[in-house]
N, CA, C and O atoms as a Tripos MOL2 file, in Angstrom:
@<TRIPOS>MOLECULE
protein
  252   251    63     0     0
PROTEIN
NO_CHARGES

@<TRIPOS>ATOM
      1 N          56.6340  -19.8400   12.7480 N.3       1 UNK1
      2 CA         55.7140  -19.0800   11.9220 C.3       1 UNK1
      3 C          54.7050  -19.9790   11.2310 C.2       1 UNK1
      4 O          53.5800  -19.4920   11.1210 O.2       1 UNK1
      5 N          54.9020  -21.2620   10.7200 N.am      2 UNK2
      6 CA         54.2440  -22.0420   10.0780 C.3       2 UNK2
      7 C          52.8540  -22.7290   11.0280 C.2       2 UNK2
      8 O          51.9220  -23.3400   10.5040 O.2       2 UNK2
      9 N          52.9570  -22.5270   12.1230 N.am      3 UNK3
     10 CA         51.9290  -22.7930   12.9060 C.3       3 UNK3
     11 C          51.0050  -21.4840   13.3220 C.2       3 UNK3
     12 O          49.9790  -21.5710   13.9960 O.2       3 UNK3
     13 N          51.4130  -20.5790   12.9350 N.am      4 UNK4
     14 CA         50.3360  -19.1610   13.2350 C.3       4 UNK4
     15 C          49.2000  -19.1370   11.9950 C.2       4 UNK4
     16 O          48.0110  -18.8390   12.1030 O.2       4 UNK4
     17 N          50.1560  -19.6680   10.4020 N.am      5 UNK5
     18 CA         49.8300  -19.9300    9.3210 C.3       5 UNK5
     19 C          48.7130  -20.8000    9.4350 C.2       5 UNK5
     20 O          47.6830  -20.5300    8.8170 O.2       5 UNK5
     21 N          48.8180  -22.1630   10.3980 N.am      6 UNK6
     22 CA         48.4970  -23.0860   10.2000 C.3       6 UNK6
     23 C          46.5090  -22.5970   10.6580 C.2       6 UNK6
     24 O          45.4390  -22.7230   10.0630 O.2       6 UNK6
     25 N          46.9170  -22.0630   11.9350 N.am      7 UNK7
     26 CA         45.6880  -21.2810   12.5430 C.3       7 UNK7
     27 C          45.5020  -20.6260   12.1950 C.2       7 UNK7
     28 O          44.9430  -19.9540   13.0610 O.2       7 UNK7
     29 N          45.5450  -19.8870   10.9630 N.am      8 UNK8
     30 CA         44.6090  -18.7230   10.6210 C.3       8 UNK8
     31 C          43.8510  -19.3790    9.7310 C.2       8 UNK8
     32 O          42.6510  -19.1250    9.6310 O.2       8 UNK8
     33 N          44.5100  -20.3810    8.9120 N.am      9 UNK9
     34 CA         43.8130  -20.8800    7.9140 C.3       9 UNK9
     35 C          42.7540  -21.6880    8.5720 C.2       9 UNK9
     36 O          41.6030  -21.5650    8.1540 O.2       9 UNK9
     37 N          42.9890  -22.4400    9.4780 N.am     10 UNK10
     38 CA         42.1260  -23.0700    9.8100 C.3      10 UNK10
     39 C          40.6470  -21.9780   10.5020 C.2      10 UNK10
     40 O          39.4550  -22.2230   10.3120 O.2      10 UNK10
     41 N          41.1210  -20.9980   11.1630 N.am     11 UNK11
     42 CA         40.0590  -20.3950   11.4130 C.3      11 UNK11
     43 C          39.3330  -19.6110   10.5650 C.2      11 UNK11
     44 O          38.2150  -19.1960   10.8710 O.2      11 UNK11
     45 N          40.1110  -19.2640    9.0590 N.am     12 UNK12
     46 CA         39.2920  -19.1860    8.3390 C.3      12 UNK12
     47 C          38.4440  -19.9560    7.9530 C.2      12 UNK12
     48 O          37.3640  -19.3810    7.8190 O.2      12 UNK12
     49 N          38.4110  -21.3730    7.6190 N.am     13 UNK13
     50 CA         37.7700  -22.0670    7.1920 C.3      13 UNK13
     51 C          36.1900  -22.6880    8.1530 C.2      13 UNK13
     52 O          35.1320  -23.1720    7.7520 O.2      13 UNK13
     53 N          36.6710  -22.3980    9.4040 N.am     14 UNK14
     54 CA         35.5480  -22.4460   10.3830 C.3      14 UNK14
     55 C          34.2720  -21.4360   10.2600 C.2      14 UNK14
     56 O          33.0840  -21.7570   10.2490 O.2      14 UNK14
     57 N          34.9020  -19.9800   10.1620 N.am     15 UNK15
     58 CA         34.5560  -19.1830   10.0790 C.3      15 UNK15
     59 C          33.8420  -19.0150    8.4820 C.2      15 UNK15
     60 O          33.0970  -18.0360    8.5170 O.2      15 UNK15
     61 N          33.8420  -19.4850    7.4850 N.am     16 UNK16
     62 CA         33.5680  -19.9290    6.5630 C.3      16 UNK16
     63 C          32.2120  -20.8570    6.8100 C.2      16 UNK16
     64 O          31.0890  -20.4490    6.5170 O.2      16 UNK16
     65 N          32.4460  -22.0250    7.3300 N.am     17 UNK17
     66 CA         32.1480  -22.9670    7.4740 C.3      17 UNK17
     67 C          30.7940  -22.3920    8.4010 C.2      17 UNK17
     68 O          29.7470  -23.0150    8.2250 O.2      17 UNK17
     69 N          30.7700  -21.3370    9.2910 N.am     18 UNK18
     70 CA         29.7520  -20.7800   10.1900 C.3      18 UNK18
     71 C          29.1420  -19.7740    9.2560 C.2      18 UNK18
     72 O          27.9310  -19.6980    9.4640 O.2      18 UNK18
     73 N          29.4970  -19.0890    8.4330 N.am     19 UNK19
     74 CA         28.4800  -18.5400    7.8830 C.3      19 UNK19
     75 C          27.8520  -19.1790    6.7130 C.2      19 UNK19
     76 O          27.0730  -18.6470    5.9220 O.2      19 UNK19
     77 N          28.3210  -20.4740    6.7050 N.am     20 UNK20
     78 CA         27.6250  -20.9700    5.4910 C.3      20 UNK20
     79 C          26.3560  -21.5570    6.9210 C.2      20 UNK20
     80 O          25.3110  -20.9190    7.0480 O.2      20 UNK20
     81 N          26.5620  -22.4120    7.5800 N.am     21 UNK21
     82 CA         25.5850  -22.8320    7.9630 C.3      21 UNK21
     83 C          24.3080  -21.7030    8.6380 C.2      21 UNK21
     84 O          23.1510  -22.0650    8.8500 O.2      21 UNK21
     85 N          24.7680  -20.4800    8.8660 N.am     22 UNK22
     86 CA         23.9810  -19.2880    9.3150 C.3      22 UNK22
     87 C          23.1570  -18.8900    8.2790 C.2      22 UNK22
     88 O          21.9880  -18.5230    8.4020 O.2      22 UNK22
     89 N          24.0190  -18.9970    6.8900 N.am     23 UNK23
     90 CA         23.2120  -18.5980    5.9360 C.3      23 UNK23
     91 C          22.5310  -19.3480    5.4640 C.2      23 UNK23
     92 O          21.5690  -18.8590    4.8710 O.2      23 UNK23
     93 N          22.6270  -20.5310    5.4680 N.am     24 UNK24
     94 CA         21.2720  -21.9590    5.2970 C.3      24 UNK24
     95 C          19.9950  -21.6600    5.8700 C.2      24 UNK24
     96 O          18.8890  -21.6200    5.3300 O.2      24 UNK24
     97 N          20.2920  -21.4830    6.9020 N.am     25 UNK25
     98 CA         19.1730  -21.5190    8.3930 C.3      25 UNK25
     99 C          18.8930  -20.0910    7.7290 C.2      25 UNK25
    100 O          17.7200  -20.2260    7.3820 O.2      25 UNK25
    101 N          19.2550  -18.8810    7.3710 N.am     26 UNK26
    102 CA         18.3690  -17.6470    7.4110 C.3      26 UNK26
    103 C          17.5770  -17.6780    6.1510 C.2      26 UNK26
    104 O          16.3500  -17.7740    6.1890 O.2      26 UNK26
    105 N          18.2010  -17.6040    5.1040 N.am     27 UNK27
    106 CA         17.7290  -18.1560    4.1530 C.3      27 UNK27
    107 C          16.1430  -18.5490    4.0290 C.2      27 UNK27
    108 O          15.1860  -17.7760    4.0750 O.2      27 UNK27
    109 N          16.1370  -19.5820    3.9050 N.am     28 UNK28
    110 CA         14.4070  -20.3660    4.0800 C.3      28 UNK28
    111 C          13.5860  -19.3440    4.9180 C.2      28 UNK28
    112 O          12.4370  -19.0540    4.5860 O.2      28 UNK28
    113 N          14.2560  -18.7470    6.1240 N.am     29 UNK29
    114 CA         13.9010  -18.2380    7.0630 C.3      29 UNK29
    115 C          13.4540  -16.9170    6.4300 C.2      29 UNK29
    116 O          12.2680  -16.7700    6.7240 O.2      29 UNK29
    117 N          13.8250  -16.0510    5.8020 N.am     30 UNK30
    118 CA         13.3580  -14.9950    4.8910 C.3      30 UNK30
    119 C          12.0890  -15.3610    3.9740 C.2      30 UNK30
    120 O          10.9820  -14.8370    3.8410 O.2      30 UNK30
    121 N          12.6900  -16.4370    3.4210 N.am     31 UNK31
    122 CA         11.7090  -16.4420    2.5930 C.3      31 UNK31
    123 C          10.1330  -16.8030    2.8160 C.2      31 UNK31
    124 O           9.1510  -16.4860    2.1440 O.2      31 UNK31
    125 N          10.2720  -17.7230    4.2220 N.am     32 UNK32
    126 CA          8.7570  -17.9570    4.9470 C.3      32 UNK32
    127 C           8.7250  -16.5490    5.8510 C.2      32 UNK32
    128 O           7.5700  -16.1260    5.8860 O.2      32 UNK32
    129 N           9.4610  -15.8810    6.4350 N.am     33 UNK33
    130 CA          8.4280  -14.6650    6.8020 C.3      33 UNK33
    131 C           7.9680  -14.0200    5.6520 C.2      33 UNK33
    132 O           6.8700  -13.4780    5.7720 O.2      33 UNK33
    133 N           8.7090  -13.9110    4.2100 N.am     34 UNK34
    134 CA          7.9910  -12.5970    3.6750 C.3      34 UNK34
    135 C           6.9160  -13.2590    2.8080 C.2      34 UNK34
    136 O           6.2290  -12.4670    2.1630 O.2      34 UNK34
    137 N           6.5910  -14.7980    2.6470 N.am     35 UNK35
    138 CA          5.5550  -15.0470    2.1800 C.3      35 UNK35
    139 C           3.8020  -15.2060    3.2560 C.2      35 UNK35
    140 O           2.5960  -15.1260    3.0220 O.2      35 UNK35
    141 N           4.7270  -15.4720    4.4760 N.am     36 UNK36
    142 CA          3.6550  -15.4200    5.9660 C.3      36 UNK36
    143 C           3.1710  -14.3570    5.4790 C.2      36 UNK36
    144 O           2.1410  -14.3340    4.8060 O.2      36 UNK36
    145 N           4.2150  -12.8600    5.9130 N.am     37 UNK37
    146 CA          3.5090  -11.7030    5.8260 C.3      37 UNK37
    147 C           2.5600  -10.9910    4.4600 C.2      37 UNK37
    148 O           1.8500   -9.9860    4.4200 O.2      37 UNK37
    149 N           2.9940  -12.2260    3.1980 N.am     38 UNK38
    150 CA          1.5400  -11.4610    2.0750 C.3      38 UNK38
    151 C           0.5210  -12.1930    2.5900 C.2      38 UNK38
    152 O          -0.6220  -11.7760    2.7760 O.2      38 UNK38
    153 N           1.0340  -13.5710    2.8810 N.am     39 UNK39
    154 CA         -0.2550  -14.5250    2.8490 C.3      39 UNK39
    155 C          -1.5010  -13.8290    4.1190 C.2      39 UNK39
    156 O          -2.7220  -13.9840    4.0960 O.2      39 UNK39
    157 N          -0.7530  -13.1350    5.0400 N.am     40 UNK40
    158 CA         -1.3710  -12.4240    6.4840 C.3      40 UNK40
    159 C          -2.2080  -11.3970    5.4470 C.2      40 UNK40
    160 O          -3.3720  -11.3670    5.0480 O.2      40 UNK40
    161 N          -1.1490  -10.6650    5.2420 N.am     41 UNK41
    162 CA         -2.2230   -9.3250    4.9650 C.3      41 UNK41
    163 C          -2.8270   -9.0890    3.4020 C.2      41 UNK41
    164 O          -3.2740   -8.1210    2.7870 O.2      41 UNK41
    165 N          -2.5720  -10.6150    3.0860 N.am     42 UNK42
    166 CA         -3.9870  -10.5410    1.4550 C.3      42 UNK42
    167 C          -5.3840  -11.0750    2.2630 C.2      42 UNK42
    168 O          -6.5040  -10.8430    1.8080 O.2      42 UNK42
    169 N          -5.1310  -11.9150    3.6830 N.am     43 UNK43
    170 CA         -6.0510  -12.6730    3.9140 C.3      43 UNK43
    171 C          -6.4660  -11.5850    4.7220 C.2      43 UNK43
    172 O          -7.5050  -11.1600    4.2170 O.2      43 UNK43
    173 N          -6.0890  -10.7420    6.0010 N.am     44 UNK44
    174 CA         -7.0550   -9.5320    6.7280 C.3      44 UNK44
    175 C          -6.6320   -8.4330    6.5900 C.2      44 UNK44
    176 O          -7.4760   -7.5810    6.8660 O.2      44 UNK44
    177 N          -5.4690   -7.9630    6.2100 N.am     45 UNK45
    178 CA         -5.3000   -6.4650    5.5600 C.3      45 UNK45
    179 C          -5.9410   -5.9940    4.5280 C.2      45 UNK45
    180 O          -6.5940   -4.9510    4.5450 O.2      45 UNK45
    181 N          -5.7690   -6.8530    3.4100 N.am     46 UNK46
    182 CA         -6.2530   -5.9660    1.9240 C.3      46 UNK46
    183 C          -8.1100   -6.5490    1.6820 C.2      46 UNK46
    184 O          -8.7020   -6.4190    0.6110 O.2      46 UNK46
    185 N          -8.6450   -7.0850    2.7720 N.am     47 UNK47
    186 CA         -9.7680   -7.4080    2.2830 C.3      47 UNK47
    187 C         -10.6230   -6.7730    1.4620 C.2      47 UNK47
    188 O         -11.1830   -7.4560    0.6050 O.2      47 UNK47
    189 N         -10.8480   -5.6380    1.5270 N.am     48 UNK48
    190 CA        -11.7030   -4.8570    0.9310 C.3      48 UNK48
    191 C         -11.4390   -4.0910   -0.3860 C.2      48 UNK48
    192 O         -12.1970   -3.4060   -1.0730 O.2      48 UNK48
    193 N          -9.7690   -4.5040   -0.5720 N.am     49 UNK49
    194 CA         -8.8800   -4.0070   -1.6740 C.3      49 UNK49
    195 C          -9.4710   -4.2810   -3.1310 C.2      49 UNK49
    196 O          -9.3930   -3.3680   -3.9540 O.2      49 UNK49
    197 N         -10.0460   -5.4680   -3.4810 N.am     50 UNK50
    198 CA        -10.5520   -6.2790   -4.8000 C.3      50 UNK50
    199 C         -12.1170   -5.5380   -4.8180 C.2      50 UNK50
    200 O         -12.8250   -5.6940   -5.8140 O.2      50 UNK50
    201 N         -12.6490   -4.6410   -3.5290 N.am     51 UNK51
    202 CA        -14.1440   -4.0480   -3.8560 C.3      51 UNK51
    203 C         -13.6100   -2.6230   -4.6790 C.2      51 UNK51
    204 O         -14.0280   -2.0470   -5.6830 O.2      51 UNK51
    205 N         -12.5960   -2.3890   -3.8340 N.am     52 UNK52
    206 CA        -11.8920   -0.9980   -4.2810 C.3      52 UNK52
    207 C         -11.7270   -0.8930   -5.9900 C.2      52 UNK52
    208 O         -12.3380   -0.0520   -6.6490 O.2      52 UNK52
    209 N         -10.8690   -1.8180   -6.5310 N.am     53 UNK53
    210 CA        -10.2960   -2.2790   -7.4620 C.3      53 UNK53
    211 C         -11.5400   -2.4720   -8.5530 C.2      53 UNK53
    212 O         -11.3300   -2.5640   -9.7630 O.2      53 UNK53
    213 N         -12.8830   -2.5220   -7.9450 N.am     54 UNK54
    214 CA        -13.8360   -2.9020   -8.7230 C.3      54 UNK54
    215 C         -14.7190   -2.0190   -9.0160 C.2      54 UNK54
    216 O         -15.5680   -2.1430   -9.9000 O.2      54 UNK54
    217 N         -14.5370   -0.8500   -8.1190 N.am     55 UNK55
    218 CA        -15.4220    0.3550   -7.8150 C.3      55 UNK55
    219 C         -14.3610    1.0410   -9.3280 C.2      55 UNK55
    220 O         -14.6590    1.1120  -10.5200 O.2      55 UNK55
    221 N         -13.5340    1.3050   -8.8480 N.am     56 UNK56
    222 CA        -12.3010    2.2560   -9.4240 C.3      56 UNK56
    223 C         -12.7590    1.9710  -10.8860 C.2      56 UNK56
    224 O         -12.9580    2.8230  -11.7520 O.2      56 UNK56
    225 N         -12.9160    0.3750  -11.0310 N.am     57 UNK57
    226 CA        -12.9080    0.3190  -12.9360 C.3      57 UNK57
    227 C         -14.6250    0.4730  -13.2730 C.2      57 UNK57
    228 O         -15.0390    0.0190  -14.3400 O.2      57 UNK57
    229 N         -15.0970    0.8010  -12.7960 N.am     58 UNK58
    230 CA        -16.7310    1.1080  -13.2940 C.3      58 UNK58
    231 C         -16.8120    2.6590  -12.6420 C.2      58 UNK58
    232 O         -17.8440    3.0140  -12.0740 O.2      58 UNK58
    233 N         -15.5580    3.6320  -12.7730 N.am     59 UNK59
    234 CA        -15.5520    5.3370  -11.8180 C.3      59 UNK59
    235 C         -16.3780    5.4770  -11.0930 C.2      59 UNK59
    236 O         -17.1440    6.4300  -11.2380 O.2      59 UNK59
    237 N         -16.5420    4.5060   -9.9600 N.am     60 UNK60
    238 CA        -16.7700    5.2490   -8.9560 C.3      60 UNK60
    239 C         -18.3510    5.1010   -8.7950 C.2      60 UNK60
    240 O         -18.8900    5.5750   -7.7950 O.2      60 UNK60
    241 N         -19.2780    4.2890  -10.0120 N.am     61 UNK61
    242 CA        -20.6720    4.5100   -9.9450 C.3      61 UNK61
    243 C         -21.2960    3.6860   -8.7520 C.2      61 UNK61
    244 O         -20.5520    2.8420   -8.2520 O.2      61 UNK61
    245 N         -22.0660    3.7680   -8.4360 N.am     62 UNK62
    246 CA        -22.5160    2.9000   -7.2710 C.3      62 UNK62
    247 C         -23.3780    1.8950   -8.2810 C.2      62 UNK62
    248 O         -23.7650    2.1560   -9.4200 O.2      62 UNK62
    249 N         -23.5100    1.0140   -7.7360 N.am     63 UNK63
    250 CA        -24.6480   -0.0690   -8.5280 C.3      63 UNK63
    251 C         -26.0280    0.5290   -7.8270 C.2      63 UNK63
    252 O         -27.1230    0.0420   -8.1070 O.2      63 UNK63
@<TRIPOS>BOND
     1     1     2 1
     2     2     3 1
     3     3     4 2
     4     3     5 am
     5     5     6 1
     6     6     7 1
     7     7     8 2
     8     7     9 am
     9     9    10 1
    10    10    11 1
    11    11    12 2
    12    11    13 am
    13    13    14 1
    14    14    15 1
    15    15    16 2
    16    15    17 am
    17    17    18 1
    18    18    19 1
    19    19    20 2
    20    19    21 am
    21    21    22 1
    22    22    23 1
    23    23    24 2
    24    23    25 am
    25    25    26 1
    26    26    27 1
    27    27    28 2
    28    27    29 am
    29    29    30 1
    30    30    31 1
    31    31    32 2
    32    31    33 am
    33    33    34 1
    34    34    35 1
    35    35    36 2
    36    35    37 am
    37    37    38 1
    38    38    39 1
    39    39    40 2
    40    39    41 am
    41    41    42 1
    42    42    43 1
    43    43    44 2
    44    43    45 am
    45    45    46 1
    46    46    47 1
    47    47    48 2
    48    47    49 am
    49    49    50 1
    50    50    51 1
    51    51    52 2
    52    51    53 am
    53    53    54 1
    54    54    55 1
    55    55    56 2
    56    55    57 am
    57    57    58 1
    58    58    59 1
    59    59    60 2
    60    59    61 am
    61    61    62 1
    62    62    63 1
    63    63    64 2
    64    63    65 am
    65    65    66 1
    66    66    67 1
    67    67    68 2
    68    67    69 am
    69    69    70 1
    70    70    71 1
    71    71    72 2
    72    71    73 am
    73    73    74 1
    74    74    75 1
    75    75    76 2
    76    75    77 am
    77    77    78 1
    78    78    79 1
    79    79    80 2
    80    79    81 am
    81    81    82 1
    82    82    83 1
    83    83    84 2
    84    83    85 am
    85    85    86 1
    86    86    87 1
    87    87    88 2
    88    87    89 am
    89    89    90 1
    90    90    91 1
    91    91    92 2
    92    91    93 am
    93    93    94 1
    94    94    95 1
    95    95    96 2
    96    95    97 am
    97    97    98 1
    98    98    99 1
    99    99   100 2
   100    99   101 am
   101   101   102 1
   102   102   103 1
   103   103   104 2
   104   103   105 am
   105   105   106 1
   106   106   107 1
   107   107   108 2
   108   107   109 am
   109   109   110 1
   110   110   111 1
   111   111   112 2
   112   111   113 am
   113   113   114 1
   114   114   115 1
   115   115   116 2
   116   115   117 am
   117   117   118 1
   118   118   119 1
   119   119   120 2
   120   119   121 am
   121   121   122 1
   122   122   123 1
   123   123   124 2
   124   123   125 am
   125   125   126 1
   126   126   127 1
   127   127   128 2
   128   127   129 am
   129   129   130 1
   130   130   131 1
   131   131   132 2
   132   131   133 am
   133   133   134 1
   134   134   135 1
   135   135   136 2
   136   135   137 am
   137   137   138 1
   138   138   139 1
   139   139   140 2
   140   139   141 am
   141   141   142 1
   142   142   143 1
   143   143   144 2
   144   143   145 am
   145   145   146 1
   146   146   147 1
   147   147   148 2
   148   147   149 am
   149   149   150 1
   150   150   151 1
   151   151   152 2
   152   151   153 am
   153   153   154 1
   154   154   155 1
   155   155   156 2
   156   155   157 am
   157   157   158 1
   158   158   159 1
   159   159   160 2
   160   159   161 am
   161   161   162 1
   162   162   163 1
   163   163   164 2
   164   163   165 am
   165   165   166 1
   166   166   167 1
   167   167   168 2
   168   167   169 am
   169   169   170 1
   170   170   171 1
   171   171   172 2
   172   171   173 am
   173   173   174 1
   174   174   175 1
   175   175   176 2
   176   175   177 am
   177   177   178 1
   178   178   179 1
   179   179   180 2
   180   179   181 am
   181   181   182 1
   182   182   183 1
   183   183   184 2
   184   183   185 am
   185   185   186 1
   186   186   187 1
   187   187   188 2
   188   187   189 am
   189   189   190 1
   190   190   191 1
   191   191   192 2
   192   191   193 am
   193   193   194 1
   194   194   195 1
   195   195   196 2
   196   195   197 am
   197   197   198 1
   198   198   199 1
   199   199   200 2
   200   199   201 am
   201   201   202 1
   202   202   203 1
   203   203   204 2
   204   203   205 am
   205   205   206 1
   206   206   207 1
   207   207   208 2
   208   207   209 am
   209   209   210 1
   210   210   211 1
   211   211   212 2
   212   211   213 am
   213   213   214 1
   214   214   215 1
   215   215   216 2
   216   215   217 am
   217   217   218 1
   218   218   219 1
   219   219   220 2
   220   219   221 am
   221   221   222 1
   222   222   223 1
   223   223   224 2
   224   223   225 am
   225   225   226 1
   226   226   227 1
   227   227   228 2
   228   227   229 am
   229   229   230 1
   230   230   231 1
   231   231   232 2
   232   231   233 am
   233   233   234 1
   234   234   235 1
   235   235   236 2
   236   235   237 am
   237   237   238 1
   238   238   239 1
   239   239   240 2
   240   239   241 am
   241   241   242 1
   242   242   243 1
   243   243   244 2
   244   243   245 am
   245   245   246 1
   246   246   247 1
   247   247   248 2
   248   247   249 am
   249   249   250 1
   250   250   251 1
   251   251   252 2
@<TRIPOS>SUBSTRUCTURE
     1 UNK1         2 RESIDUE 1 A UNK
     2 UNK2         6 RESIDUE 1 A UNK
     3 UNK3        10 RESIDUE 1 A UNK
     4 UNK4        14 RESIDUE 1 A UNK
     5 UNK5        18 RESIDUE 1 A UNK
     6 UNK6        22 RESIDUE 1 A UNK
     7 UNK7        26 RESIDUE 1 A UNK
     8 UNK8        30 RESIDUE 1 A UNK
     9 UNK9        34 RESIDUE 1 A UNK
    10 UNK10       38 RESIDUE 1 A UNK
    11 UNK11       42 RESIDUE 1 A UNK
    12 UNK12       46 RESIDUE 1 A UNK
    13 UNK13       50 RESIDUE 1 A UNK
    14 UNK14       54 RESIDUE 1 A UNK
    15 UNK15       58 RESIDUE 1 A UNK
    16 UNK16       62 RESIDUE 1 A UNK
    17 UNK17       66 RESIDUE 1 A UNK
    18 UNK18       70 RESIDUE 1 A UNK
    19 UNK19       74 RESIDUE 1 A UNK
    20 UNK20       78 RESIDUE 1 A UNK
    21 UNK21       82 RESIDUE 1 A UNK
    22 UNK22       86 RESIDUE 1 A UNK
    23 UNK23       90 RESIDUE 1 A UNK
    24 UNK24       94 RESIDUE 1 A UNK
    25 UNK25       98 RESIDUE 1 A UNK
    26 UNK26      102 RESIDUE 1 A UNK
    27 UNK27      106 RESIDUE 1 A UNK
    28 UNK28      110 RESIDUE 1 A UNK
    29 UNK29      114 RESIDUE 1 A UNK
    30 UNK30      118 RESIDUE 1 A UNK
    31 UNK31      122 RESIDUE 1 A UNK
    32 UNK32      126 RESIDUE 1 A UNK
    33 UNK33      130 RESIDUE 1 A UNK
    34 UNK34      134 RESIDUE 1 A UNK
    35 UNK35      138 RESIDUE 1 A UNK
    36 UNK36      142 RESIDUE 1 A UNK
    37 UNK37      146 RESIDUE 1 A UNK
    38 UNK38      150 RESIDUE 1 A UNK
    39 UNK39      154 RESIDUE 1 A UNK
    40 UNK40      158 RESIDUE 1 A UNK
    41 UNK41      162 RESIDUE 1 A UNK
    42 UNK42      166 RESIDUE 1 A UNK
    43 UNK43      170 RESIDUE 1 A UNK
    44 UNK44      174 RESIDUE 1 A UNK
    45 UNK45      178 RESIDUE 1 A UNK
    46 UNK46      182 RESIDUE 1 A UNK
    47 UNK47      186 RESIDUE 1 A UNK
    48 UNK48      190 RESIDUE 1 A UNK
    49 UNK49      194 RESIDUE 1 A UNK
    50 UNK50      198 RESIDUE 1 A UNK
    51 UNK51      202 RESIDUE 1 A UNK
    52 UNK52      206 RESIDUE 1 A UNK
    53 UNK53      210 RESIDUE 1 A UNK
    54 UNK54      214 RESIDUE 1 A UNK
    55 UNK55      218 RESIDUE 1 A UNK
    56 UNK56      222 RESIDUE 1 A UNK
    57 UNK57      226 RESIDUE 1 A UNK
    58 UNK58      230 RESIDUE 1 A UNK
    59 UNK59      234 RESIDUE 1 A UNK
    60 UNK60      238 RESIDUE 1 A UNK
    61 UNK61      242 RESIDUE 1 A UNK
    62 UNK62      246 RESIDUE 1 A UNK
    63 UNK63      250 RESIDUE 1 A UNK
């Protein structure tokens, strides 16, 4: 019995040991897509967003 013991523990600790390194690697990995994706769409999605934003606080008047 002390050797079934011996392997579980140990495969816990692998298994441990694999999601720590999975979670290293994803990690960073989150955090550069979700800054890619503002840095993407402040630079060609929202272009016209800051005219909007500028219209809105003077209602709407045209110059």
């Amino acid at each position: 019995m002390g050797n079934a013991a011996a392997w579980t523990a140990e495969l816990a600790i692998w298994l441990l040991g694999l999601a720590a390194l999975v979670g290293t690697a994803v990690y960073p990995l989150s955090r550069l897509i979700r800054w890619d994706s503002y840095k993407y769409d402040r630079t060609y999605v929202w272009v016209g967003y800051g005219e909007e934003l500028d219209r809105s606080e003077r209602n709407g008047k045209p110059e």
